[in-house]
C-alpha positions as CSV (number, residue, x, y, z in Angstrom):
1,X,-5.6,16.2,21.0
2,X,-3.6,13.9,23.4
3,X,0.0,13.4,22.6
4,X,1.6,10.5,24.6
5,X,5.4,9.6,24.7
6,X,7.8,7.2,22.4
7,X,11.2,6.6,22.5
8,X,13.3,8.5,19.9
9,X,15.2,6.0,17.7
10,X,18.0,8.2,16.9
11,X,18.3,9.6,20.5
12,X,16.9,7.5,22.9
13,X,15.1,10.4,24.8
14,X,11.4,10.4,24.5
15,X,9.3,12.4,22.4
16,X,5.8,13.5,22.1
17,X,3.9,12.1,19.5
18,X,0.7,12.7,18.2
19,X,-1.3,9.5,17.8
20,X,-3.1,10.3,15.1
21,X,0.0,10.6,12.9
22,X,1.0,7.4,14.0
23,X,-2.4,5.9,12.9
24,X,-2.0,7.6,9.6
25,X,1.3,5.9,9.0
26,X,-0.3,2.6,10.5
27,X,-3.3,3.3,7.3
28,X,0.0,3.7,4.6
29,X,1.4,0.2,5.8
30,X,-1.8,-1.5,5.6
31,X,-2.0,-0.2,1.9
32,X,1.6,-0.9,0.9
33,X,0.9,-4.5,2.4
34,X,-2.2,-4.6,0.3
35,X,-0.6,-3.2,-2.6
36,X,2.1,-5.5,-2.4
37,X,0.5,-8.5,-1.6
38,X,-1.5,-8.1,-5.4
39,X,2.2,-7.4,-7.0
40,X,3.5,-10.7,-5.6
41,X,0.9,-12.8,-5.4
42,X,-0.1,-12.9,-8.9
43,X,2.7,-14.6,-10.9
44,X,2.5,-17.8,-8.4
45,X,-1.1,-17.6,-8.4
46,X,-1.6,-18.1,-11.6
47,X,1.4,-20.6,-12.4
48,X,-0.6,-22.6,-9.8
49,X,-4.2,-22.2,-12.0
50,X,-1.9,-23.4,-15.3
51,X,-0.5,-26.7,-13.4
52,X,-4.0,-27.4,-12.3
53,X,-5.3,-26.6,-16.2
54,X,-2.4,-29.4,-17.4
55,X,-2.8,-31.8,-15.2
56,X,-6.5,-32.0,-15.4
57,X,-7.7,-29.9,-18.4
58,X,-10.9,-28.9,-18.2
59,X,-13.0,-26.4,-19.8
60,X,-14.2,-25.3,-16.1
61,X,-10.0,-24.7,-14.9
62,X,-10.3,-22.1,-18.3
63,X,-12.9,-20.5,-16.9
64,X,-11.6,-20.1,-13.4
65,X,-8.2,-19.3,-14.7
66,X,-10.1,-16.2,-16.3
67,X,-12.0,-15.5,-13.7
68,X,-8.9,-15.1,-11.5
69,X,-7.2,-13.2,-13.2
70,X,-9.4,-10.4,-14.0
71,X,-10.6,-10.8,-10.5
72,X,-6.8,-9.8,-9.7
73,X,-6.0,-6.9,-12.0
74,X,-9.1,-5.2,-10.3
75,X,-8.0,-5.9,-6.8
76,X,-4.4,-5.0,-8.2
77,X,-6.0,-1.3,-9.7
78,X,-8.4,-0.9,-6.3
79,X,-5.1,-1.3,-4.1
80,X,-3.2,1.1,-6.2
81,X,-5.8,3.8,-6.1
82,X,-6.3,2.7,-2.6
83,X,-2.7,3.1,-2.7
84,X,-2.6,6.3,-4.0
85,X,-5.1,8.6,-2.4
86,X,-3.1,8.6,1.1
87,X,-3.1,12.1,2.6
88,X,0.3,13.3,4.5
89,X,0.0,13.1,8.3
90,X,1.7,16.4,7.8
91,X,-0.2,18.5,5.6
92,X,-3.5,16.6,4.5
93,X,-3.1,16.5,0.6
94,X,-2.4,13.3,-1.0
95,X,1.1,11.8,-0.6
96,X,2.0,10.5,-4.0
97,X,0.0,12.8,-5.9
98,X,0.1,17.1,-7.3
99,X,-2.7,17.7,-9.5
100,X,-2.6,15.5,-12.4
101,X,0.2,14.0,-12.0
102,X,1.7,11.0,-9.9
103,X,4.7,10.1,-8.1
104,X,3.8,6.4,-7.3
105,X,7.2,5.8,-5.7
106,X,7.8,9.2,-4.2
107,X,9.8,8.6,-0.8
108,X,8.7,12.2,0.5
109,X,5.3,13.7,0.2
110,X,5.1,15.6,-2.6
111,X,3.7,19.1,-1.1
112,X,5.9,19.8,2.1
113,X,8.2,17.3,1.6
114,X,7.9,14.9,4.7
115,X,9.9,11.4,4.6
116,X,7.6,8.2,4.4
117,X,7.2,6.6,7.5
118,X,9.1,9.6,9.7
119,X,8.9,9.3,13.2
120,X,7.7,12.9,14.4
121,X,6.5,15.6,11.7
């Protein structure tokens, strides 16, 4: 395992950090920005759809309008499993998740406790 060195934040000395915990936390962004981007893009998305249905009302903008929007609550359910099955750089178990039940908002992982997004573990 090669560790290589990063400035500390808070101290300004470097520190050693492992790169695969900084590709793990690289992995959570990408899913928060996929997560996200199905939260937000939906309401505008589909206001756009109905102003195309008024304008030019067509039994073909219904079917699309449909189409999208089912298209989006499964992208919206794949990105929040996708989501939710990130393991802890720290201790390997899922994040968000102990046993059966789900901390979709949790700020620290749920098993040993690390912040989201910390800089060393």
């Amino acid at each position: 395992m090669e560790l290589f060195t990063r400035p500390s934040q808070l101290s300004g000395h470097a520190m050693r950090v492992d790169p695969e915990y900084l590709r793990s936390w690289r992995d959570f962004r990408r899913r928060e920005f996929l997560f996200w981007f199905f939260v937000l893009t939906y309401v505008p998305g589909m206001a756009f759809i109905i102003v195309l249905m008024d304008r030019f009302d067509s039994d073909l903008l219904y079917r699309i309008g449909t189409f999208f929007s089912a298209a989006w609550l499964v992208g919206f359910a794949g990105a929040s499993l996708y989501r939710q099955n990130f393991r802890c750089p720290r201790c390997h178990k899922f994040f968000f998740r102990r046993f059966k039940l789900l901390e979709p908002y949790a700020r620290n992982c749920v098993h040993c406790n690390l912040a989201c997004r910390a800089l060393h573990p």
